[in-house]
Structure formats: C-alpha cells, structure tokens
C-alpha positions in Angstrom: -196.2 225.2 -89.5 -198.4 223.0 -91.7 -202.3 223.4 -91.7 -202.1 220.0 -90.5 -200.0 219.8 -87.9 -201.6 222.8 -86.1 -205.1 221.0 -85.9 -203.5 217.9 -84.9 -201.9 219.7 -81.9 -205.3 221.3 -80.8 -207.0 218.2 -80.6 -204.5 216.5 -78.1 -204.7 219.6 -76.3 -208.4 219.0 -76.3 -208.7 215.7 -75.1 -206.0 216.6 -72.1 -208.6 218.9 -70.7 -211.3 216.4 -70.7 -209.3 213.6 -68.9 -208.2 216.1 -66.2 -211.4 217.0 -65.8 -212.4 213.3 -65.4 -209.7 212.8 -63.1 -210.5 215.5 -60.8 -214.0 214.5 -60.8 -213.3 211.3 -59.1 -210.8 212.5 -56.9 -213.7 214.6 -55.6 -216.1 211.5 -55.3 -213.4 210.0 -53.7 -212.7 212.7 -50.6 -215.8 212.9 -50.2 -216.7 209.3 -49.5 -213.5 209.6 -47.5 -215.1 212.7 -45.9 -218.0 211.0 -45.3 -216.8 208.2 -43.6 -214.6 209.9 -41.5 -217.3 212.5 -40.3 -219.6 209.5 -39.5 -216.9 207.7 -37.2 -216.0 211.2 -35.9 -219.8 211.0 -35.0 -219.9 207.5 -34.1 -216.9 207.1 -31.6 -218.1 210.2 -29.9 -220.9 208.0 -27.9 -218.9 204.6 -29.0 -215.2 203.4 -27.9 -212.8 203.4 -30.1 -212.0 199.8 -31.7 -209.5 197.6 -29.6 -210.6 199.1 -26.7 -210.8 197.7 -23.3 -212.5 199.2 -19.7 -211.1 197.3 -16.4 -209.8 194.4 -18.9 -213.1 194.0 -20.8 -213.6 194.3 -24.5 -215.4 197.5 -25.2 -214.7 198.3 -28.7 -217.9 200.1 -30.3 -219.6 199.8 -27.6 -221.6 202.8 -25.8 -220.6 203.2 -22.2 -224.4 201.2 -21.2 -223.1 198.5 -23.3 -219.8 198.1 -21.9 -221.1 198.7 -18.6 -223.4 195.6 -19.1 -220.2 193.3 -20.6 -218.5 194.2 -17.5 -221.1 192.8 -15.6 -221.8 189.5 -17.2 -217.9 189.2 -17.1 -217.4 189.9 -13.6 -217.6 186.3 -12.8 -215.3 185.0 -15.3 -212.9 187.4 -13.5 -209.4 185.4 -12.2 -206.2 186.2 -11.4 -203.2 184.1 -12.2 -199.9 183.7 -10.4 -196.9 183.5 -12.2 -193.0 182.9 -11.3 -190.2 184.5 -13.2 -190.4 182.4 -16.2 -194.2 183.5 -16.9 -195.3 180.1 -15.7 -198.6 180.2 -14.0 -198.4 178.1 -10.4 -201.5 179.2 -9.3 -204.8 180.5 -9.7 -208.1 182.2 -8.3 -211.3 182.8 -9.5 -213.5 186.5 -8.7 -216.2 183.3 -6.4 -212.8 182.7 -4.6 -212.4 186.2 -3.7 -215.8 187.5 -3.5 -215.0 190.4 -6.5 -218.0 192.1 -7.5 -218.3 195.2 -10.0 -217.9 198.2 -7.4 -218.7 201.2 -9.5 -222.0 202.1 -11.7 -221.7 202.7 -15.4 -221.6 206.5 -14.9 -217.6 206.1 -14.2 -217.2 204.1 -17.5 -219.2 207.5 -19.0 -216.5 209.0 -17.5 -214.0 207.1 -19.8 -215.7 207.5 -22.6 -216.2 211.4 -22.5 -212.4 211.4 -22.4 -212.3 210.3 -25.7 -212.3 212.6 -28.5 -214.2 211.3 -31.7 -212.2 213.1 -34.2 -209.0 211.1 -33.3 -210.6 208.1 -34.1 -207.9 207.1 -37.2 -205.5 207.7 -35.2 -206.3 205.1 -32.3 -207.0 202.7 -35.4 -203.7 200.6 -34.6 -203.0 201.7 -31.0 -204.8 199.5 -28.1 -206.8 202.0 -25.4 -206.8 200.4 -21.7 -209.1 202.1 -19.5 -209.8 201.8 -16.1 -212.5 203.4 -13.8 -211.7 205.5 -11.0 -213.1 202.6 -8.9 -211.8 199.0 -9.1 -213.3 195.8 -8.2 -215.1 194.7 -4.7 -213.8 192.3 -3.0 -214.7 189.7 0.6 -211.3 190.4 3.1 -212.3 187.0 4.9 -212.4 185.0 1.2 -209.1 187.2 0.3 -207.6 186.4 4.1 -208.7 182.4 3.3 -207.5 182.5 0.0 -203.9 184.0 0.9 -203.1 181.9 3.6 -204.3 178.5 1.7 -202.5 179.2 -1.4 -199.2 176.2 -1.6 -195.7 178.5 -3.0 -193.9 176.0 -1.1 -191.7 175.4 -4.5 -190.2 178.7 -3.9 -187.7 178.8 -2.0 -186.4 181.4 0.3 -182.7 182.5 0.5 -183.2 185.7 3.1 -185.7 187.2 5.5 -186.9 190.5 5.7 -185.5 192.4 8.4 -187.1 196.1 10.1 -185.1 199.0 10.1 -183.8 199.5 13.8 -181.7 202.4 15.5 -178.1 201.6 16.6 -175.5 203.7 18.5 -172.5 204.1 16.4 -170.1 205.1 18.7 -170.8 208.7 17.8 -174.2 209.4 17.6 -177.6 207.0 16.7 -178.2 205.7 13.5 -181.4 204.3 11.8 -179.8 200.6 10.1 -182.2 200.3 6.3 -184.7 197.6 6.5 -183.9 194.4 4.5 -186.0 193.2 2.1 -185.9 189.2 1.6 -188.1 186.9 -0.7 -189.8 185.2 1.8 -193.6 184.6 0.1 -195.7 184.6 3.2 -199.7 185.0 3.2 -200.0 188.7 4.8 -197.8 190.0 0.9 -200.1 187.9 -0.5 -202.8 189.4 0.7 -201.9 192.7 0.1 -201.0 191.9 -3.7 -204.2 190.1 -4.3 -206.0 193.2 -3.0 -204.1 195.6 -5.3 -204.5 193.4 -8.0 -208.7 193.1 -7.5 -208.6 197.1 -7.0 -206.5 197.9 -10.1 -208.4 195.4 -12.0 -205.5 193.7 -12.6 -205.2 189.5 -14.0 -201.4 188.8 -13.6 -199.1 189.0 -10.3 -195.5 187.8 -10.8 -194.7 186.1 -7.3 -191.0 186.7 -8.2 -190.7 190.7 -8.4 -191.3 191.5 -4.4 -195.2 191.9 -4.7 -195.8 189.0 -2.5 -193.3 188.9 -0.1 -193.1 189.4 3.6 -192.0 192.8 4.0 -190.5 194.7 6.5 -192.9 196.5 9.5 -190.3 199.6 9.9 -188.8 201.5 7.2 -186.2 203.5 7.6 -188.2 206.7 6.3 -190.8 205.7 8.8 -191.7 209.0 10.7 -191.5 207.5 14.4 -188.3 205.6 13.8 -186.8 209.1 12.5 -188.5 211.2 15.4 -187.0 208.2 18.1 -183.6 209.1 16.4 -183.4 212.9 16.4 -184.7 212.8 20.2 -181.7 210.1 20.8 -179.3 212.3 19.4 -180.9 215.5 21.3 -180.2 213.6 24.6 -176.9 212.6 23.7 -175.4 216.1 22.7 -176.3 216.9 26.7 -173.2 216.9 28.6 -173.0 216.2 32.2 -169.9 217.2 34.3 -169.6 216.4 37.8 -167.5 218.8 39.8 -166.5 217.3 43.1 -164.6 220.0 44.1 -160.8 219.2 45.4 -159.9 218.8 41.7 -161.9 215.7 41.4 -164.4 215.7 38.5 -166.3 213.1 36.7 -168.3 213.1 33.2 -170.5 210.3 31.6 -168.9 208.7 28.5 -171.1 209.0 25.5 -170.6 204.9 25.3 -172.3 204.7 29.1 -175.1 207.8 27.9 -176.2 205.3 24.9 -177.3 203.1 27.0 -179.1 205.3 29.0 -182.4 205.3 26.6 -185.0 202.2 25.6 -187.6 202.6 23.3 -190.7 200.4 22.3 -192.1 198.9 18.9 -193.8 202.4 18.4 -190.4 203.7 19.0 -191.6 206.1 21.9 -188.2 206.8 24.1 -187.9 206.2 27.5 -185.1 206.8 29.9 -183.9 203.2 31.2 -183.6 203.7 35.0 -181.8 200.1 35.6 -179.0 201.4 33.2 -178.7 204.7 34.6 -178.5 203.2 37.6 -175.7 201.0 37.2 -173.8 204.5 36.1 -175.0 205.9 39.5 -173.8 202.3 41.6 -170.6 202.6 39.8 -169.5 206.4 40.9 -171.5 205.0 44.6 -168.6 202.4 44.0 -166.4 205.1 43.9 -166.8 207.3 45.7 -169.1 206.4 48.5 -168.2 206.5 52.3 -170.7 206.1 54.1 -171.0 203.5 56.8 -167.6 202.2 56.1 -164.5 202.3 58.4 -161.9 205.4 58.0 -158.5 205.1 58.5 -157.4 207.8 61.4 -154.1 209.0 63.0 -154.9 209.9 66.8 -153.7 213.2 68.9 -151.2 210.5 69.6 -150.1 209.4 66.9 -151.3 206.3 66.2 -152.8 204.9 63.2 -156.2 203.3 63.9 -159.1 202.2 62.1 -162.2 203.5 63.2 -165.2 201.6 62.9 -167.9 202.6 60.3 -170.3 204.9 61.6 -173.2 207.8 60.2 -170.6 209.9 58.3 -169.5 210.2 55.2 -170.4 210.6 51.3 -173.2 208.2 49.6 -174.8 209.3 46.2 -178.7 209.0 46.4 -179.8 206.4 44.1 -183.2 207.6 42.7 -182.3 211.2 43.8 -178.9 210.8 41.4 -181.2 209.3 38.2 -184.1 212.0 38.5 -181.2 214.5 38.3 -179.9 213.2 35.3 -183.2 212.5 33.8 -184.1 216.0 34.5 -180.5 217.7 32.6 -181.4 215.2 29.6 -184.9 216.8 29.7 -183.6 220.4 30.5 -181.6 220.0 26.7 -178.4 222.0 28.1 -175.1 220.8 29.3 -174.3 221.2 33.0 -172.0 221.1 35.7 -172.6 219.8 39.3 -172.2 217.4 42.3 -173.7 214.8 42.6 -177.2 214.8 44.2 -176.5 213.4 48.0 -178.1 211.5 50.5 -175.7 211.8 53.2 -172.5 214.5 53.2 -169.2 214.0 54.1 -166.7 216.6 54.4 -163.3 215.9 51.7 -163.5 213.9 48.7 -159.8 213.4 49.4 -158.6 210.3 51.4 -160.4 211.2 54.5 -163.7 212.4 53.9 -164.1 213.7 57.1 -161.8 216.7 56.1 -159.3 218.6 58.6 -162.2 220.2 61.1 -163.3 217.3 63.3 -164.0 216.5 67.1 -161.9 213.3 68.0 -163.4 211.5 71.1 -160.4 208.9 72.5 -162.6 206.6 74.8 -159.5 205.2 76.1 -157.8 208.1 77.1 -161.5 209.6 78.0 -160.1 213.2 76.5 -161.9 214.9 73.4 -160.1 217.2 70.8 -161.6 219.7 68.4 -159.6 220.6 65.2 -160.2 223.5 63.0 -158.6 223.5 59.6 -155.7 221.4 60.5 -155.2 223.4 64.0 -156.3 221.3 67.5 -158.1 224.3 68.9 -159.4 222.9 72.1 -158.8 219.7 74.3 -160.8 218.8 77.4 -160.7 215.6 79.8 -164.2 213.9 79.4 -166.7 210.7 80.7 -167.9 208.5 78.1 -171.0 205.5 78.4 -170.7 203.2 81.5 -169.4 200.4 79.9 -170.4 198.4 83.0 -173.8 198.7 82.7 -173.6 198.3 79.4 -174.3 201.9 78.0 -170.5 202.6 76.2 -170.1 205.0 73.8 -170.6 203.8 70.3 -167.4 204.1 68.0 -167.4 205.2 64.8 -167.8 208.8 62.8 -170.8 210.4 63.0 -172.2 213.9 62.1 -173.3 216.5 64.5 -177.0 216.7 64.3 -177.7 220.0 65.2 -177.1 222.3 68.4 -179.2 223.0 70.9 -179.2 225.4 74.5 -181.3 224.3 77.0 -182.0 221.3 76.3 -183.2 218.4 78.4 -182.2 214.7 78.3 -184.7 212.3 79.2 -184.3 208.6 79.2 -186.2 205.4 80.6 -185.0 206.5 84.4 -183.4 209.9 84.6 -183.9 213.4 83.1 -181.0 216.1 82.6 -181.1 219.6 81.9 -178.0 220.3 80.1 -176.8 224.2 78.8 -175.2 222.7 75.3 -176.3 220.0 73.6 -174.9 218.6 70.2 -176.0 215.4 69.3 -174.1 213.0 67.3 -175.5 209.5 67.2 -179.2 208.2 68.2 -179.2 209.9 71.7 -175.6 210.1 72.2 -174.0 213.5 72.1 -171.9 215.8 73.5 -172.8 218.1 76.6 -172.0 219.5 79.4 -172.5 218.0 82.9 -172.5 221.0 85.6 -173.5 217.2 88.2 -169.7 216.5 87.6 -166.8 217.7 89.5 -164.4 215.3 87.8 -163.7 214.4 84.3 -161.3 211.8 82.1 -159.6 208.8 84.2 -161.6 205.8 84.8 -164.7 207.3 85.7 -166.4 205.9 82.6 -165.6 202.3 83.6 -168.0 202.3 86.6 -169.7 205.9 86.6 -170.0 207.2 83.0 -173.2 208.1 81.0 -175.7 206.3 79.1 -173.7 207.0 76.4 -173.2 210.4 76.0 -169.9 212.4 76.0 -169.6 214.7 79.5 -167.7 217.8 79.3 -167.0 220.4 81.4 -169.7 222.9 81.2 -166.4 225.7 79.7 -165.2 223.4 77.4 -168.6 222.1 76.0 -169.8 226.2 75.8 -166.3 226.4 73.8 -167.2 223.3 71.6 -170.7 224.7 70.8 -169.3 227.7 69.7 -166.4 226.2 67.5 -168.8 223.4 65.9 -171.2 223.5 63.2 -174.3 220.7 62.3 -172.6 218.4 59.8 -169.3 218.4 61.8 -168.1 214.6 62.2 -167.4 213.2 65.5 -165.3 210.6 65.1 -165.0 208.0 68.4 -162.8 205.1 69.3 -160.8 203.1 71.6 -156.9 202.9 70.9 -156.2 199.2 73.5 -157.2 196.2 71.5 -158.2 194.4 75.2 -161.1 197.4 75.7 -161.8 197.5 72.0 -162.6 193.7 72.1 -164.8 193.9 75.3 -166.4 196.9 73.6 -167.4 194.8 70.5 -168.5 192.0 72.7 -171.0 194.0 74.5 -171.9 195.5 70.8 -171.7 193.1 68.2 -173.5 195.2 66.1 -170.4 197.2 65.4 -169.2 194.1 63.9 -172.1 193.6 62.0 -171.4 196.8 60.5 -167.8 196.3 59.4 -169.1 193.1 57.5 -171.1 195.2 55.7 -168.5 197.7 54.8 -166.5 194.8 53.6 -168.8 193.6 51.0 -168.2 196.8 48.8 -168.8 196.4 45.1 -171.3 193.2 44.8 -170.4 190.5 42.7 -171.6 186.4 42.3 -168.2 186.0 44.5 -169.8 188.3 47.2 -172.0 185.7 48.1 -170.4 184.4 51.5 -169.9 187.8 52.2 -173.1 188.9 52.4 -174.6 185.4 54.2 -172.1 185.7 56.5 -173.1 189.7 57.0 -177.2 188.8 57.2 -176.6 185.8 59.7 -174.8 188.3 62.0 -177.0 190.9 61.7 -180.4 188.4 62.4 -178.6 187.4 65.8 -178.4 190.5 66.8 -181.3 191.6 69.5 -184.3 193.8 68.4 -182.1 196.9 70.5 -179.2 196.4 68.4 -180.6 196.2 64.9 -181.7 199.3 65.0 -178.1 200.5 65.6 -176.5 198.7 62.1 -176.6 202.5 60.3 -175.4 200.9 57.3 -178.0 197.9 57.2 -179.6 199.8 54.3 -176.2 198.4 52.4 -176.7 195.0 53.2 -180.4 194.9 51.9 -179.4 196.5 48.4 -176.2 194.2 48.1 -178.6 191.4 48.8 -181.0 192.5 45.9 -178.0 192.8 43.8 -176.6 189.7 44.0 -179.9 188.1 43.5 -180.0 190.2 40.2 -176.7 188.6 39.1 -177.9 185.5 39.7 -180.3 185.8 38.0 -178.8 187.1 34.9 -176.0 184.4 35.5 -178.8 182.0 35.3 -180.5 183.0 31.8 -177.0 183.2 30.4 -176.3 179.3 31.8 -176.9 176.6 28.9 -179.6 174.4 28.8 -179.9 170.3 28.8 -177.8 169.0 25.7 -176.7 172.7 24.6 -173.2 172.4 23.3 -170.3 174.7 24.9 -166.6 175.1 24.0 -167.6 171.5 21.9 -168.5 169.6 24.8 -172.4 168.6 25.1 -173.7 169.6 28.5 -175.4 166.3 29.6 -177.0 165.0 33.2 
C-alpha cells in the first residue's frame, strides 16, 4: 500500500472517533435531562395525583390531597344526578340542594387515595384515566331524598309487568318456594333506593331502564324465612298419621288434605290452621260418628226395629282430635292410633254397640243380657209408670258405673237398692227386694220413676256379667205404645231430628229450623234430656259459616256472570 493511501485511512479513522465521542456525549445530556425529569415527577406525584385524575368525580390532577380536598368542597354544590332512559336521553334531573348532599368525609380519606399511589409509575398513568373514590360517599337529607323520589314524573315509561314476591306452593308432592318476578314498574320506594346508592357511590348517571329504579320484589326466593317456612312445611308433611280402628277399618290423611293443614304469615312464621284440620276431623265425625243417632236393632224376637238415638255410641272429639294431630306433627315421627274420643262405642262395624249388650223390651217388660253373641240371662222386669208420666226413656245408653249399696233418692221417695247400674240421668237398672211381681202390665199403672226393676237374683247376675261402658239399649216394639210414649216425651223426637240433619250443608237449612223450633217448645225438664242437643248447636254454627262463605262468593251489583249482568 501507498504512503498515501495509509495516511488517508488514519485520518477517517480519526475523525470516526471524535464523532462517536460527540454522539455519545449528547446521548448522555439527553438521559440525563430525561433522568432528571423523571426523578422530579417520581418526586412530584408522590404528594400530587397523577394527571387525569379524578376523586369522587372531581378533577384532581396535580393536586395535593388538601387541594383536592378543598375542590371537592367548592364543587359539592354543583353536584347533580341525571336520569337517563335506554337511549342515554336524560328525562330528568336533580341537583345535591334537591337532595340535601353534603361532603361526608374529611380530607384525610382523600390522603388515603393518594398514599395508594406510587410516584414512580407516574409515565405509566400518563394516558390511562385514575377514578378514585373515598371510603365514604356523599351525605345526604332522607326526607329531601323521600320528597324528591316520589315527585319525580316517569309517567312516559310505561310498564308491561309487575313485580311479584316469591311465595311457597304445595306441589302435589312436597312445598315449593315459586322465584320472585321482577317487572319494570318505576315506582318512588326503587327510586329512592337508587338515588341513595347513587349519592353514596358518588355516582352522576342512573339509567331508569336497567332495573335500578324499579319496584322490586319484598320476598326473594333465597330469603332465609321463606326457606326456613319451607323446610319446616316439608318436616310436617313427611309425618304420617295412620288411624287404626280396629275391625280392619283404618284411615290415613292424604298428603293433599295435610297441605292444607299449615298457614303462615308475611314473616312466614308457620302455624297449624285449626279451621282446616278441623274440617279433616268433621269429615271422619261424618263418618264415622254414632253418637246420639238412631241404631237399627233386631229384637230377642226377631223383629227389626229402630231404636231411638240415645247416650251411646262413637263421636271423635273435635279440639281433643286437632291437639292430637298437632301434637304427632310436632312429635316429627309417624304414628299409628285411634282417634282421640269423646264418647265410646263398642264395634266400628254396622252396630256400634257390638255383640255384648243388655236389651230392655218395654213392651214385653222382659230384659236380656248378651255376651259375645250368646243371650246369657233373661229376667221378667217393671219399667217407668208411664201413667204418671215417669216411662222409661228409649234409646242406647252406656252403663255408667256399678254400685252395691246404693241408695235412690228422688223428690218423694228413697230406696236402698243391693245393685245399682245406672244407665241414663237417674234411670238404671236395680233390683227391687219391695216387688213380689215382675213383667206384665205392672209398668202401666205401678212401675218406677223410670228405672228398670229386677229381681234382686237376676240384677246380682246382671252386675256380675256387666261392665261400665256396656250399652243398654231400650225400646218399645207396638207403634200404638211407642206413639203415646213420644207424646208424653217429645223430646225423643227432638232428638231424631237432630240425628237426621247429619253432614250440614246450605240445603240443611229446614232441617235444622225445624230441629231448633222443636227443641225450644220443649219444657225446661225436657231440654235437659236432648243428649244430642250439642249436635244441633254445632250444625247451626256450621251452616251459618256456609252462609257466610256462600255470601262472599255471591256477585255484587252489575258484576257479570255466565255473560248476563246481575242488575236490581
């Protein structure tokens, strides 16, 4: 290589270095302005918000937490809040003087803010927008907010469905809770409720068209009392109740007529309904009741009679029968029973008073005691002095108790007697050792004051066969001496209009005003003698219940039925 060439190449070498060097120089000028800056922001936004900033919807960019604090403030009353529909168009407005809204929080929250921010990101939140909200919203006045709700006009939106609570419903299987509804119904109470979020979020907008300010449902279907009311429901309803009756009979509730048994209130606390449980109770009462109604009888003799209704036979108590069902719902385990009894007969079957009876024929004045099927004793006997007015009173009737030694007193005579078994208020059977003769006539002119005289062998017989709770059943077998019976004891009468009314409907009506007008003419010594007067009463409050109920269901003035206006 040339001389030439070689120092030609050493000089552009040269002058490469020094523009390098220059180059690098500036480069470090540069960073370190660069450095500069950014240390000083780093330094700055460490007391100062970053820029686009904004605390509870007020500018706050470079300002220290005292300054935005004080923006806040002088803002507060240029606070509003708009109300917009789906398209963004505002249809109403209100102002923080409207609502009371004052600043509810002192600057040390906005500190708060601001020590959450980190000076050395500051570049980074150069493009990005920081909302920041205290930990505290807005004050506001409930009775401006209240005022303000219920004043503002959305009349212009319309409503296509109501809001409806969640409820229980039996489902044929067990209870269910139905969902609440929501509609889009705006009424003043979601109104209220959104402008109060709104103020306490520090928020400006609330879109009337996205469920904020509707009226909403009061029970939710994850509500805890609506679940709790639910699970107790289905608790009661997995109790089954059997009813043994004995004889093969047996009854059991149907879980349709146990959902009914149960009410509950708003609050959802659940009670047992007595009126529905009772109707169960009436309707088995319905069923298998007998008491104070005639029986059907087939004498020694042979001949089929109807007795009149008397003091013996089956009747469910009412209130006794509900408590006792209450009380297996509470108890949580199934069970099997009777039912719970006021009065007792002896057969479920189509006599209740089973196949161990005394039968007293008035007519034939003889008495016969059957054991299990088997006539184990007959006697000759003297009934009530139908004369004087003191015949024996037909019907069935239980044995009281038994008694030896027992004396009879009345309003003119007292009578030691050796056995007494009383059947019917005062009239019993006993022996009468003042006798010589029995059966005949003698009752016609000579009997008792009602009570059945037996030979003092055959009544120590009786009393030893005979149990309390044995029926007695009584009756005359001529229709001539059953008719002058009934005319000297027209209660008995009375009595078998009762029995007739049976299961009370609006149709029972004559029935029963028929039974009552009989029974009132009676004298103040026969009323007393009506043992089934006690039906009359409750079939008389029943029917007034159906009335009633007929009477809500009936339509009013002008209401239109089957197409026909119901006009006076």
């Amino acid at each position: 290589m040339s001389g030439v060439k070689k120092k030609a190449k050493a000089q552009r070498k040269a002058h490469k270095f020094y523009l390098d060097k220059r180059t690098m120089l500036r480069i470090e000028i540069i960073a370190g302005i660069v450095l500069f800056v950014y240390l000083a922001g780093s330094i700055f936004f460490g007391s100062h918000f970053y820029i686009r900033s904004r605390v509870n919807g007020v500018g706050a960019s470079f300002r220290t937490a005292e300054g935005a604090y004080e923006k806040i403030l002088s803002n507060a009353d240029k606070y509003t809040i708009t109300f917009e529909n789906e398209e963004g168009e505002v249809v109403n407005e209100v102002s923080a003087a409207d609502l009371g809204v004052d600043v509810n929080y002192q600057v040390d929250e906005v500190q708060a803010l601001l020590d959450q921010q980190t000076g050395f990101n500051w570049v980074g939140r150069l493009l990005i927008p920081a909302e920041n909200y205290t930990k505290t919203g807005n004050a506001y006045d409930e009775a401006k907010v209240k005022q303000v709700a219920s004043s503002l006009d959305f009349s212009h939106q319309k409503s296509t469905k109501e809001s409806e609570d969640a409820y229980i419903k039996y489902d044929g299987n067990e209870f269910v809770i139905v969902d609440e509804i929501y509609g889009d119904r705006i009424d003043a109470e979601g109104v209220e409720e959104a402008i109060i979020y709104a103020v306490e979020n520090l928020q400006t907008k609330i879109n009337i068209s996205d469920g904020t300010c509707y009226h909403k449902p009061a029970v939710k279907a994850e509500d805890k009392n609506i679940n709790a009311a639910k699970d107790l429901l289905n608790k009661y309803m997995n109790v089954n109740i059997h009813y043994d009756l004995g004889e093969g009979i047996s009854e059991e509730i149907p879980k349709e007529v146990k959902s009914g048994f149960f009410k509950w209130d708003n609050d959802f606390k659940v009670e047992f309904d007595r009126e529905a449980i009772g109707e169960y109770v009436n309707s088995m009462g319905d069923k298998y009741n007998t008491y104070g109604k005639k029986k059907q009888f087939v004498t020694t003799e042979g001949e089929e009679i109807e007795v009149p209704a008397g003091s013996f036979g089956w009747r469910i108590a009412y209130d006794g029968e509900i408590d006792a069902i209450i009380a297996d719902f509470k108890a949580g385990q199934d069970v099997t029973r009777d039912f719970t009894y006021l009065y007792r007969g002896t057969s479920h079957g189509e006599k209740d008073y089973g196949n161990s009876y005394v039968e007293v024929n008035l007519t034939t004045q003889h008495v016969y005691v059957y054991k299990d099927g088997a006539m184990v004793l007959d006697t000759s006997c003297v009934s009530g002095n139908i004369s004087k007015g003191h015949g024996t009173h037909t019907g069935v009737y239980p044995i009281a108790y038994k008694q030896k030694d027992a004396t009879l007193r009345g309003d003119n005579y007292e009578s030691h007697v050796n056995y007494w078994m009383p059947f019917n208020m005062g009239e019993g059977l006993h022996d009468a050792t003042w006798r010589s003769k029995f059966g005949g006539t003698l009752y016609k002119t000579s009997g008792s004051h009602g009570c059945v005289n037996l030979p003092l062998s055959q009544a120590e017989k009786i009393y030893d066969i005979v149990e309390a709770g044995w029926p007695v059943i009584v009756f005359y077998t001529g229709d001539t001496e059953e008719e002058n019976f009934r005319l000297q004891n027209p209660q008995i009468d009375v009595m078998n209009l009762i029995a007739d009314i049976e299961t009370v409907t609006l149709e029972s009506e004559a029935k029963i005003a028929l039974a009552r007008q009989k029974y009132d003419s009676l004298s103040e010594e026969q009323k007393p003698l009506v043992t089934n007067y006690e039906d009359l009463v409750n079939a008389e409050l029943v029917l007034q219940t159906l009335k009633a109920q007929a009477a809500e269901l009936a339509p009013t003035e002008g209401e239109v039925v089957d197409g026909n206006a119901i006009m006076d």
